[in-house]
C-alpha positions in Angstrom: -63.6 111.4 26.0 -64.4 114.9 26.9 -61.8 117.5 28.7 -63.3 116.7 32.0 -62.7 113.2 31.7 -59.6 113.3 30.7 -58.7 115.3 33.5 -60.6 113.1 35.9 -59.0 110.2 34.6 -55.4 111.4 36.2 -55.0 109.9 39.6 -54.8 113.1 41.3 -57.8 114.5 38.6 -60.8 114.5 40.9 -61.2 118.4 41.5 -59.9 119.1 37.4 -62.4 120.5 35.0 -59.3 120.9 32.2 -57.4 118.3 30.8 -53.3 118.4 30.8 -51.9 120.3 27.7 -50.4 117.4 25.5 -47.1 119.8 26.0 -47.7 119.5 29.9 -47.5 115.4 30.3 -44.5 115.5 27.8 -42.5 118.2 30.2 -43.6 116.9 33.4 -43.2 113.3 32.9 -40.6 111.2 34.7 -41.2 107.6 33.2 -38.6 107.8 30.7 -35.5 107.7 33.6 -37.7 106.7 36.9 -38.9 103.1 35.3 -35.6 102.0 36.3 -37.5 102.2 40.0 -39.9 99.3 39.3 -38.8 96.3 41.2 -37.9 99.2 44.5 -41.7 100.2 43.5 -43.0 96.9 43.7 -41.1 95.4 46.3 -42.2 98.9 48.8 -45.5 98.1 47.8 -46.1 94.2 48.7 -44.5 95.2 52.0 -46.8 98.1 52.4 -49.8 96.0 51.5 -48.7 93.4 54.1 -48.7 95.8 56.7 -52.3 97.3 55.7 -53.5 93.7 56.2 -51.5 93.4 59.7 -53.7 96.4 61.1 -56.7 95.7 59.6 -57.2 97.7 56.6 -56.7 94.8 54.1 -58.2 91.3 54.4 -55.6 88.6 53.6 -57.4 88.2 50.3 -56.9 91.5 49.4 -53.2 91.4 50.4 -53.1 88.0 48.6 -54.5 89.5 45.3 -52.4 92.8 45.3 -49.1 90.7 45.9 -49.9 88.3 43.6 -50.7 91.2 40.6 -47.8 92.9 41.6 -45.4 89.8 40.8 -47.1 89.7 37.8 -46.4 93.3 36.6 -42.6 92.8 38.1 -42.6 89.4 35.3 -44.1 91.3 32.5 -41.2 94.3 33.1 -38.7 91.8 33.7 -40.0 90.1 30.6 -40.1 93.4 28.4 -43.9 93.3 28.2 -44.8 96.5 30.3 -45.7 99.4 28.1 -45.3 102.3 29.1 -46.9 105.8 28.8 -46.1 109.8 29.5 -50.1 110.1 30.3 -49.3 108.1 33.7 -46.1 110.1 34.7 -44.0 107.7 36.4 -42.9 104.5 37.6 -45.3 104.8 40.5 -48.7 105.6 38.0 -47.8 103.3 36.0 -47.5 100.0 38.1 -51.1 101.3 40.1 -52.6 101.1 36.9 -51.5 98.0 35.9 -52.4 96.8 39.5 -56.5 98.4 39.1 -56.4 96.5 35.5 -55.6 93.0 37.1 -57.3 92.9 39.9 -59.9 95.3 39.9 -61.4 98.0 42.8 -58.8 96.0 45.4 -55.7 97.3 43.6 -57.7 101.0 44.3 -57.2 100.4 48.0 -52.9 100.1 48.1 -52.5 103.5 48.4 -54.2 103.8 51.4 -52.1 105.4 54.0 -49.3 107.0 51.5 -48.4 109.9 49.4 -46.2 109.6 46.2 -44.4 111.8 48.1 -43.1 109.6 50.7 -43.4 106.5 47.8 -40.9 107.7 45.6 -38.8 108.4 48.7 -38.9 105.3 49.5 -38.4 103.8 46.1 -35.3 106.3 46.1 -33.7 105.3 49.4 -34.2 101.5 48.2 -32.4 102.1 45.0 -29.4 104.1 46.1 -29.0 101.4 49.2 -28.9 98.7 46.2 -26.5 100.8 44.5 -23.9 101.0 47.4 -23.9 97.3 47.5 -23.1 96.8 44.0 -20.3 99.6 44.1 -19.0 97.6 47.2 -18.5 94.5 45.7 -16.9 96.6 42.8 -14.7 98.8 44.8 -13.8 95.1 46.7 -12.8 94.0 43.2 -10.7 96.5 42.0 -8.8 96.6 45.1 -8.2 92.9 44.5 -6.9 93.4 41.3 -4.3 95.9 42.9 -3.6 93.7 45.7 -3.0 90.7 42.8 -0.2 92.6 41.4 1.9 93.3 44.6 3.5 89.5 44.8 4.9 89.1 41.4 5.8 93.1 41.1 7.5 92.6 44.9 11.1 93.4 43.9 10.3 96.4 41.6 11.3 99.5 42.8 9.8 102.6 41.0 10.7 106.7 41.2 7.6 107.9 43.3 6.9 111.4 42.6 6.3 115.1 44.1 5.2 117.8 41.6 5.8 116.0 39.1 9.6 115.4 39.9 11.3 112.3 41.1 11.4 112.6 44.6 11.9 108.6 46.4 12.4 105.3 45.7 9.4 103.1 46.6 8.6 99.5 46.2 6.0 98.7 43.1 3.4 97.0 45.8 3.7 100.0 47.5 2.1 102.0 44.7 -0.5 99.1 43.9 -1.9 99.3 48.2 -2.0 103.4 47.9 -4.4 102.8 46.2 -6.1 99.8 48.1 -6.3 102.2 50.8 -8.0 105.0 48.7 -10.7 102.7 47.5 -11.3 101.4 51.4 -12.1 104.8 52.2 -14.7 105.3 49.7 -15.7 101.6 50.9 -15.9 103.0 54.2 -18.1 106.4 53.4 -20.6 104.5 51.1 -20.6 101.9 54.0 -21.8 105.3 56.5 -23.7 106.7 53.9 -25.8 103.7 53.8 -26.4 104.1 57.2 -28.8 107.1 56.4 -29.8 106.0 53.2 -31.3 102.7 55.5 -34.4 104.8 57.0 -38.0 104.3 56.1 -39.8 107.2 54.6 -43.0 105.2 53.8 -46.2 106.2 55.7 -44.8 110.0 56.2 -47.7 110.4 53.2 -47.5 113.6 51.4 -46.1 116.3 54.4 -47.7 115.2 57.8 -48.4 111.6 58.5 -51.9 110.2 58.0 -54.9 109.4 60.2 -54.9 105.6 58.7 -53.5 103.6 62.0 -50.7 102.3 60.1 -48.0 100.7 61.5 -44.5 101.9 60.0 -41.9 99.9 62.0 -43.7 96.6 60.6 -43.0 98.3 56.7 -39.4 99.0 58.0 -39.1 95.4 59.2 -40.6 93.7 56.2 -37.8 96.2 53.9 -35.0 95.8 55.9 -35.0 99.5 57.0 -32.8 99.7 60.3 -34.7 103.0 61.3 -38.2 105.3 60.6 -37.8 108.7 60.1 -39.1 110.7 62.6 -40.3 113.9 61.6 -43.1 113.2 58.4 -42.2 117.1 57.3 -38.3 116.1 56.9 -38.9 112.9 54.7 -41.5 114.6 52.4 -38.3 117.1 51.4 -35.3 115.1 52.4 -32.6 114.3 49.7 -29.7 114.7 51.8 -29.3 111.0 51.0 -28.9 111.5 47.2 -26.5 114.1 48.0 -24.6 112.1 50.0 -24.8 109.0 47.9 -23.5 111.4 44.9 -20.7 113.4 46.7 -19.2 109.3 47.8 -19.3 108.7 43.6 -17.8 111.8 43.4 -14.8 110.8 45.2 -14.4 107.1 43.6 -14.4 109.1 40.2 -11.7 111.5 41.8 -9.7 108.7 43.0 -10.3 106.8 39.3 -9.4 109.9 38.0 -5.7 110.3 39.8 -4.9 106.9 38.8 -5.9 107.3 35.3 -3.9 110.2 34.6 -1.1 108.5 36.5 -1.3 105.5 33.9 -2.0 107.5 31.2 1.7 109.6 31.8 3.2 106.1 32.5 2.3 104.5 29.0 3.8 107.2 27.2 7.4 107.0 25.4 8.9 109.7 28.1 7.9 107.5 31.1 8.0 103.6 29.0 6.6 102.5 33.1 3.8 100.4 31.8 2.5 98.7 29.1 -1.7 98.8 28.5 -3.6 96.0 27.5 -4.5 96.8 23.8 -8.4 95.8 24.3 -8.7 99.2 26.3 -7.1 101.2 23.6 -7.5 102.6 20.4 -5.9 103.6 17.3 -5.7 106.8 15.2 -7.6 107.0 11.9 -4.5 109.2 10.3 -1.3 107.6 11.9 -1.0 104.0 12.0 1.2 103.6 15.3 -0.9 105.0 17.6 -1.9 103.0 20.9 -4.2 105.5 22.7 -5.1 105.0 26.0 -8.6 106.2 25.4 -10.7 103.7 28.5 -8.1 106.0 31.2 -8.8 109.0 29.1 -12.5 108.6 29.8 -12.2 107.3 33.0 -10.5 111.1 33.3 -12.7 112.4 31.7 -16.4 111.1 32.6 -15.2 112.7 36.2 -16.1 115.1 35.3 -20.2 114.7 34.2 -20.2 112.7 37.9 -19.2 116.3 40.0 -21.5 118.2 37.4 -24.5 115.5 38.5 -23.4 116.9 42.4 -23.4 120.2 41.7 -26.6 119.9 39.9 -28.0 118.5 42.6 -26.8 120.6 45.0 -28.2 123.9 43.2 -31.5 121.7 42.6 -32.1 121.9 46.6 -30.6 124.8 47.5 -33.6 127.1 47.6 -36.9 124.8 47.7 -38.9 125.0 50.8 -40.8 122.7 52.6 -42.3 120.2 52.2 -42.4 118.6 48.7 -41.5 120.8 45.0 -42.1 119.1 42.1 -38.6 120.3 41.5 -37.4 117.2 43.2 -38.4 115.1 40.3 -34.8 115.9 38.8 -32.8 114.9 41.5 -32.8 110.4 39.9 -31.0 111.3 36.6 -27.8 113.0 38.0 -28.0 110.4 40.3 -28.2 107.5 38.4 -26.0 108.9 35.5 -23.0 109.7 38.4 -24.2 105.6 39.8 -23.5 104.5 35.9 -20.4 106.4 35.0 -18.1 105.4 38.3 -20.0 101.6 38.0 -18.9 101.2 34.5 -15.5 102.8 35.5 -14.8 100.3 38.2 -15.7 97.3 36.5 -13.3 98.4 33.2 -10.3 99.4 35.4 -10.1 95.9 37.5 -9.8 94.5 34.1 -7.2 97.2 33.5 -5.1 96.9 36.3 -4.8 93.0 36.1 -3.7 92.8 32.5 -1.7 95.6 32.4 2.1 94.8 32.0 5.3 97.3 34.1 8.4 97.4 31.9 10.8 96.9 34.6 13.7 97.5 32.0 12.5 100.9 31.2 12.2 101.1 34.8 15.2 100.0 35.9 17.3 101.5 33.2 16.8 105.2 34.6 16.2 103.9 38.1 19.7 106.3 39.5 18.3 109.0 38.0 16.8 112.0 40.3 18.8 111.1 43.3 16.3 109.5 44.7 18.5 108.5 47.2 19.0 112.2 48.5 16.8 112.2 51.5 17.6 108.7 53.2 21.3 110.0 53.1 20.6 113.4 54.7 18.5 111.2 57.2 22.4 109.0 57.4 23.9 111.9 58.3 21.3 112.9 61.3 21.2 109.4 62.9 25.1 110.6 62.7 24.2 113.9 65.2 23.6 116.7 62.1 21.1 118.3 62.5 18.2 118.3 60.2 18.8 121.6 58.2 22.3 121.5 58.2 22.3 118.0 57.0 19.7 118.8 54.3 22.2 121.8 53.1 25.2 119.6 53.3 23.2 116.9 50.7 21.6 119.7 48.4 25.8 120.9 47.7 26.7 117.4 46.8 23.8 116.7 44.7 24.2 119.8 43.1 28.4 118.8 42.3 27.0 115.2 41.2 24.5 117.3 39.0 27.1 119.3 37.8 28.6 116.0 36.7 26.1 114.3 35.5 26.6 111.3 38.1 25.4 109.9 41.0 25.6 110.9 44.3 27.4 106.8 44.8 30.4 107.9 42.1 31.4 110.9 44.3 34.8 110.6 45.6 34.7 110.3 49.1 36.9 113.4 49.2 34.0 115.5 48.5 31.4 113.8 51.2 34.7 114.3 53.8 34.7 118.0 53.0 31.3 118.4 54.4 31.5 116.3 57.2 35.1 114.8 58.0 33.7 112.5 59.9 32.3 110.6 57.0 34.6 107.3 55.9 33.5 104.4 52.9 30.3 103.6 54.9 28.6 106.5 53.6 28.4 104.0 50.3 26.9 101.8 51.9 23.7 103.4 52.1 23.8 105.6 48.8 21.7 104.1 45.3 18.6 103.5 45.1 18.2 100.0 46.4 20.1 100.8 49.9 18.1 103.6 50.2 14.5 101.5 50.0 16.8 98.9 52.4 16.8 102.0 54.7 13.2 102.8 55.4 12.3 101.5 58.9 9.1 103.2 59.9 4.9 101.8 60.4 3.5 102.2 56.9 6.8 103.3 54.4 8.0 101.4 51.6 10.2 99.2 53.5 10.2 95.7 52.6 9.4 94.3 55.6 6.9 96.6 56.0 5.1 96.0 52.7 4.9 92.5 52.8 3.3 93.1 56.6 0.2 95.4 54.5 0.3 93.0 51.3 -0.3 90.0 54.0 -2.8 91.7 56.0 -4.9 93.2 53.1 -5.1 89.1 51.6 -6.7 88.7 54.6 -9.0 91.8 54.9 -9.9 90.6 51.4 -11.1 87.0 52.8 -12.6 88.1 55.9 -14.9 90.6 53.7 -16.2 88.0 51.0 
């Protein structure tokens, strides 16, 4: 085959006199990562054929044959008998091809009316919507496994923590339904993100619509699109969708990330909080005791590869004008790497959290340490008429004489409590230790009892109303 007709051959070849430099089709092709797009590709097309034949352009045979050879080629991928090649550059090439070589000159006329601009959009926008769905059902699954945990771990109270430092006493549900709640708000953005992910880019053809009288709210109907876009100029260089999509992964990994490093401190000898199911460890190839919690160190540390594939895609866009730049061809593999990582993440640490084991005597055995109890007693002595700051001075002296001691705030004589406030008699024990002190919390949304079991109860039944 001469130069020229190897240029021709390309589908965009017509007005070529030189072929591609071998180098060229290797650098510029996107098969490798976009085949992944195939059944988005295929299922865009059979509902942009149907619409050709609704105004006209195809006869139902026509429609009938491309649909028809496109199920076929979406068997043969399924089946792993699709080959595939860097001469036809992508997903989109690839399956037109295979179309022309089943069916003949009919599979020529499916591209009427389109660009592989607003295709791949398409394909795009069908793939990420997919995605949110499966992380959904993930995300609804870890927060199960959380929510599992909070009956049987009810009367476990735990040192929660600021900077690092014991600070309260909360409830051990408590903990497990923080993070119920982070995981609903990433439930919640992908939900709105899908929202503008859901609009049809098909039929915007390459920058400024086409003279074919297609109809576009029938290729929305038949996709399940909620809305068109609007403005053909927009869709050819919109990815504020994969942005979005990415930024929402980037904040599961975050919150993956927290709890992780949480867990990883926890199974350690200094904390003894938690034990770790041994089938998401490892060992170490010099000292035999080692249980490393390597699945949370990865879950830490993949984090961050899914805010690189952000930022990558953030500088990717950042100076490209409009309307279309091949530079847009790299925006799928940050985006499906950052959709694999946080997948894969969410579907180990359900697994994780069910399995793994608190060791409520460790727990308990260092439970009056910290004076943890500190803050509800200042907050004793206001419901008493201190005020606020003097109260918090008059607890910061005794802790610091109980420190001084070495015991807890409880084993002070009540001497000492009447020498900052006279006032005080032997009900001041009554609310110092740590188990009065979680008795104490009254308000919406602390680690009171009562108020725990009200979330655990109504987050069972958020759980059933969203299967």
């Amino acid at each position: 085959m001469s130069k020229k007709s190897q240029a021709a051959s390309k589908a965009w070849g017509g007005v070529f006199e030189e072929a591609a430099d071998p180098r060229m089709e290797k650098f510029t092709e996107s098969i490798s990562f976009d085949s992944r797009l195939y059944l988005q590709d295929i299922r865009g097309s059979q509902a942009h054929a149907a619409m050709l034949e609704k105004v006209g352009i195809l006869t139902a045979e026509e429609k009938k044959a491309i649909c028809e050879g496109l199920e076929s080629i979406l068997k043969d991928i399924e089946a792993g008998n699709f080959e595939y090649s860097i001469k036809l550059e992508d997903i989109h090439m690839h399956v037109e091809k295979a179309l022309i070589d089943r069916i003949g000159d009919t599979g020529r006329k499916l591209h009427t009316g389109r660009s592989r601009n607003d295709q791949v959009s398409t394909d795009f926008r069908l793939w990420v919507r997919d995605a949110i769905d499966i992380l959904d059902g993930l995300l609804r699954n870890l927060q199960k496994a959380f929510i599992d945990r909070c009956d049987a771990d009810f009367d476990c109270i735990m040192p929660a923590f600021t900077h690092t430092q014991r600070a309260q006493p909360v409830l051990a549900p408590h903990y497990w339904l923080c993070y119920v709640e982070k995981y609903a708000r990433d439930r919640e953005r992908l939900a709105d993100c899908r929202k503008r992910v859901n609009t049809l880019s098909l039929g915007a053809a390459a920058l400024a619509g086409t003279s074919i009288p297609i109809d576009r709210f029938e290729t929305a109907r038949l996709l399940d699109f909620e809305r068109v876009a609007a403005n053909s100029l927009d869709v050819s260089s919109d990815r504020d969708f994969a942005l979005e999509f990415t930024f929402c992964l980037a904040l599961i990994a975050e919150h993956l990330s927290t709890w992780a490093e949480e867990w990883i401190l926890w199974s350690t000898c200094e904390f003894n909080f938690i034990k770790l199911p041994q089938k998401f460890c490892t060992g170490s190839s010099i000292m035999p005791q080692k249980v490393n919690p390597d699945l949370l160190e990865l879950i830490r540390g993949k984090t961050a590869r899914v805010i690189g594939d952000l930022q990558a895609l953030m500088v990717l866009v950042k100076g490209l004008i409009l309307a279309y730049n091949r530079d847009l061809q790299e925006d799928k593999e940050p985006v499906f790497d950052a959709f694999d990582t946080v997948s894969a993440s969410l579907d180990l640490a359900a697994d994780m959290v069910r399995d793994a084991q608190l060791n409520r005597y460790a727990i308990n055995e260092r439970l009056e340490k910290g004076y943890l109890d500190a803050t509800t007693f200042m907050e004793f002595l206001i419901k008493r008429g201190i005020p606020q700051r003097t109260a918090h001075g008059m607890v910061g002296r005794l802790v610091r004489s109980a420190m001084n001691r070495g015991i807890a705030l409880a084993e002070l004589p009540l001497s000492e409590f009447q020498a900052e406030c006279a006032d005080l008699d032997d009900s001041v024990y009554e609310i110092l230790g740590t188990r009065k002190a979680i008795e104490a919390f009254q308000s919406y949304g602390s680690t009171a009892a009562v108020q725990v079991r009200a979330q655990i109860d109504s987050w069972k039944k958020r759980m059933e109303e969203s299967r």
